[in-house]
N, C-alpha and C positions, 0 to 999 in steps of 0.2 A: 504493500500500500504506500503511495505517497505519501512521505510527512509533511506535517504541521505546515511548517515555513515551506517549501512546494508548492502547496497550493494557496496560499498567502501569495507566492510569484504568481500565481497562475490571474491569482484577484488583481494586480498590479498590471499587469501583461494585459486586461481587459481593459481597464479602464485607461491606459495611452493608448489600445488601440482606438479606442472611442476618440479622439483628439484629432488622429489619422483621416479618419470621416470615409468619403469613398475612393481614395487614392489608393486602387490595389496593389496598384504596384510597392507601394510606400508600406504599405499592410505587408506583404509575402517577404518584403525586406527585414522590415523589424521582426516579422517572427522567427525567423530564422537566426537573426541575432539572438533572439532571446532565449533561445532552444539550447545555445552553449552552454548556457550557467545552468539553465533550470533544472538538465539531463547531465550536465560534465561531459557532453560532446567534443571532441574535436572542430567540427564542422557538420554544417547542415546547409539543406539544397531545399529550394520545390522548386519542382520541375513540372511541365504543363506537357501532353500530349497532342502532338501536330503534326498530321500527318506520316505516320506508321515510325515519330521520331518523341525522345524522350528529352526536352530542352529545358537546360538548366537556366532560370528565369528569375531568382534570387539566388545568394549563395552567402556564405560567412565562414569563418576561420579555416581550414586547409580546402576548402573549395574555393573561395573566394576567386583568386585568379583563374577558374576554369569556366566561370558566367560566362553562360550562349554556348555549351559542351554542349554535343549531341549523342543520345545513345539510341540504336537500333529497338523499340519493343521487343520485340522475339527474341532479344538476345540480353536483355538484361532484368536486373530483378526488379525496379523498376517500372519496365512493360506488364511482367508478371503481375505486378501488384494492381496496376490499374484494369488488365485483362480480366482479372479476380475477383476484383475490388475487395480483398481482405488484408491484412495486413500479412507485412513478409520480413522475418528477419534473416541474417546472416552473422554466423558466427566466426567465419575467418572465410574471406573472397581467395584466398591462394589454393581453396580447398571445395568449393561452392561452383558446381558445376554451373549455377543458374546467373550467375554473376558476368558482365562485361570486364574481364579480370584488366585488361589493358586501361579501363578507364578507372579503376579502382588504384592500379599502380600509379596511374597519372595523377590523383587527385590524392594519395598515399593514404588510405584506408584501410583498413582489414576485417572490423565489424562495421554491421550497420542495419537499423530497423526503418521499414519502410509502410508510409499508411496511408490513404488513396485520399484521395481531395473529390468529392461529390460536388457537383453542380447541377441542380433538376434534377437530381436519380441518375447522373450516370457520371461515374468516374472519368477526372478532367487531368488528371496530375497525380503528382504523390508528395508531402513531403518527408524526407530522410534523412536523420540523422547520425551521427560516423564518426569512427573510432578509430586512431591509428594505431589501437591494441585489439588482438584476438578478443571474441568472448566479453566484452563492456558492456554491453545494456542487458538490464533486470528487466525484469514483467513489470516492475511500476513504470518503467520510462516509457515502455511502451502507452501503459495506459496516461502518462503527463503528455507522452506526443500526439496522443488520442485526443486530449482538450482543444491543445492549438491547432490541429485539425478541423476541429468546428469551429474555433475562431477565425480560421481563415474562409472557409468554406460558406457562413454567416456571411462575411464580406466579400463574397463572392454575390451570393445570393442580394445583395443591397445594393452591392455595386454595377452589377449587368442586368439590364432589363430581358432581354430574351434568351439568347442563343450564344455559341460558342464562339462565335465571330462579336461579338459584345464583349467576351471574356477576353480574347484575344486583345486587343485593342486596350482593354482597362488596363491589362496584365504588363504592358510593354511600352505605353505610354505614359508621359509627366501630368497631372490630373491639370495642373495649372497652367501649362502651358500648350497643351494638344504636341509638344515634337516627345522622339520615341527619348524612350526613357535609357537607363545605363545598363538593364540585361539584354535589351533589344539592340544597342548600339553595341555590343562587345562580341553578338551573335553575331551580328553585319562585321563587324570589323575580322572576326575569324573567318568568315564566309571568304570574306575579298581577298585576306592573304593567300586561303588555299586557291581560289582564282587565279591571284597571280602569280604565283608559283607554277602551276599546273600550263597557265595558258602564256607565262612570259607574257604580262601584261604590268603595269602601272596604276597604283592607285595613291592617292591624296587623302593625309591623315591631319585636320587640323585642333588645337585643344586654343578656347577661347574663355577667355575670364576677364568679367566686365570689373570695370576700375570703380572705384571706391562706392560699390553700394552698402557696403556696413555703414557708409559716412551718409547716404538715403535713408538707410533704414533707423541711424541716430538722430539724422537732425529734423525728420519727417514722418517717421512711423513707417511700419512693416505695410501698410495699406500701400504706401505709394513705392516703397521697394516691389512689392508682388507686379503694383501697374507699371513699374519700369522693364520689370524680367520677361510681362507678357510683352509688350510693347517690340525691345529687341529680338524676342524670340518672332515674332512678326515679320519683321525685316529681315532677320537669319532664312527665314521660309521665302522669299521673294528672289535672294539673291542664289539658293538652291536649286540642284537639279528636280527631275522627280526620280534620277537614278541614283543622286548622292541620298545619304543620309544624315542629316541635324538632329542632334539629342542635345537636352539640358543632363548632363551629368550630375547634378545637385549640388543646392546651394546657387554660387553666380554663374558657375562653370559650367559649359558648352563645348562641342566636340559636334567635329562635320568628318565623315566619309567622302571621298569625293571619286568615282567609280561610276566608269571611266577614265582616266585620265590621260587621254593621246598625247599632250604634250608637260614634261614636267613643271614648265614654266605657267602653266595655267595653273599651279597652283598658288600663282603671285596674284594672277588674276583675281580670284578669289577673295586673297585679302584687301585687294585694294575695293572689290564691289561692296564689301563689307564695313570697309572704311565709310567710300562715298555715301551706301544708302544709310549709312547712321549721321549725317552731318545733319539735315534739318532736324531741328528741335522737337522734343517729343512735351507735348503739353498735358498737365494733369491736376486738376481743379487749383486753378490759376496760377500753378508755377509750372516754368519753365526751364527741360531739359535738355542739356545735350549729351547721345548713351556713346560710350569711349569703351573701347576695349584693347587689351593686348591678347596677340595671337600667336601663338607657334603650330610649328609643321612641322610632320614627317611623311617621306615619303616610300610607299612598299611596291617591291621589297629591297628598293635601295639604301634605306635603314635599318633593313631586320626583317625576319619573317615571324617573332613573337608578339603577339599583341600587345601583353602587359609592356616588354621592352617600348616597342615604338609608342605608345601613350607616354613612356618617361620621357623619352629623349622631343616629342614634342614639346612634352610641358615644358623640360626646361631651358626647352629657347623661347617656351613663352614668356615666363619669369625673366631670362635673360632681358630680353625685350621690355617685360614692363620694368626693371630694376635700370635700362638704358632712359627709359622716358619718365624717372619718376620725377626728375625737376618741371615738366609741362604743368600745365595749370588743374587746379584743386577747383574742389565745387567754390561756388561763390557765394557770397552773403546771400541774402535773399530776399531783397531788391534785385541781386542781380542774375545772371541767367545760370543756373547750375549745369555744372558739367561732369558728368561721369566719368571720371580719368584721374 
């Protein structure tokens, strides 16, 4: 049986998910956070089923850098679980015929309990929690991992009005901003390297972080930081393909795929259309902005064929960048025209 203080977390883990409101994405994120302490996991995943594929779509401590992993149904335990819909555990994956053992060693696991995500009556996902020791989870954690189950599945159910394509969408998208969120943009970002690898093609990786909106959200309230973020997320979408992908990575930070990319030098293009369409002032119950961002890039796979890698080495020519322009100008009083930089 779960003790005392357990389910004490479990009473705490409901009421911030309450705060979350219907941002599923934001929901599948913190549960899995919260799954480490409350079970002594290593790492915990929900993963969503999409077409005959098992996609890692939150993730936290030794899965973390494997978000947007793909495992075949039929061949993991996982698929099992949700073909099932009961719960599935594993006691050691080196040994567990039913296990994607290659994706187990990649993600460095060896236990792990697995329990199906209902939406309308039919198993949509799973989430699972993992152990880089043989033999770690008890009969209670299963039944602790059994709560957060219907916590998420609740927020499934509030958050999608119909069908699987509602879930989809909620699942992978930023609630406040409509672009894809950071499991969707890390699944694209893996997708394009294995692209361009395979097909000796070019893609454009850029990581964007808007300049002083802590200094919005102090000198004006979180209301008009939020109407700032939508505002440039706006603009981010104009100057986009419909074959690149734009995601708010969380917080101020942004991230563009850009795939296609025939020539490397269009990746300059880019920032400069990004520059330009942010010059006119963005106006918001009567003050006056203008949104300033620094941008870095990397380009695959002439920076790397690892995701997490190439995300580093963009940011820190982003940082470079903002650390080169931080003498440019600060927001301004307020009479006068504030500037996001």
């Amino acid at each position: 049986m779960p003790s005392r203080e357990q389910l004490m977390q479990v009473i705490q883990i409901q009421t911030e998910l309450a705060k979350l409101g219907l941002d599923l994405g934001g929901v599948m994120q913190f549960i899995v956070e919260q799954t480490l302490d409350l079970i002594e996991a290593d790492g915990a995943v929900i993963e969503l089923a999409e077409e005959g594929e098992m996609v890692y779509r939150a993730a936290s401590g030794i899965a973390r850098s494997q978000l947007g992993l793909r495992l075949m149904v039929g061949s993991s335990l996982s698929g099992l679980c949700v073909q099932s819909g009961e719960p599935q555990s594993c006691e050691d994956s080196e040994t567990d015929k039913r296990v994607d053992r290659d994706a187990c060693r990649k993600v460095g696991l060896r236990s792990m309990i697995v329990l199906p995500l209902k939406h309308r009556g039919e198993s949509v996902g799973v989430i699972k929690a993992m152990s880089a020791e043989p033999a770690k989870f008890l009969p209670r954690d299963i039944t602790l991992l059994g709560m957060l189950t219907e916590m998420v599945a609740a927020s499934m159910f509030f958050s999608v009005k119909y069908d699987n394509d509602d879930l989809f969408i909620k699942a992978t998208h930023d609630e406040m901003t409509g672009l894809a969120n950071r499991a969707l943009f890390m699944d694209r970002l893996r997708n394009a390297v294995s692209l361009d690898v395979r097909h000796k093609t070019t893609s454009g990786l850029l990581m964007i972080d808007m300049d002083d909106l802590k200094k919005v959200n102090d000198h004006f309230g979180h209301r008009t930081g939020d109407a700032v973020l939508v505002e440039f997320s706006r603009r981010l979408k104009e100057v986009t393909r419909e074959t690149d992908t734009a995601a708010r990575m969380g917080g101020d930070e942004f991230a563009v795929i850009l795939t296609p990319l025939d020539d490397p030098n269009g990746i300059d293009s880019l920032i400069r259309r990004i520059e330009e369409i942010n010059k006119p002032h963005f106006e918001f119950e009567a003050q006056r902005f203008r949104l300033k961002a620094s941008i870095g890039h990397a380009l695959i796979p002439l920076d790397g064929t690892d995701p997490e890698m190439l995300l580093d080495k963009a940011d820190r020519r982003m940082y470079a960048e903002k650390k080169a322009r931080k003498g440019v100008r600060k927001s301004q009083p307020e009479s006068q025209i504030k500037t996001l930089h």
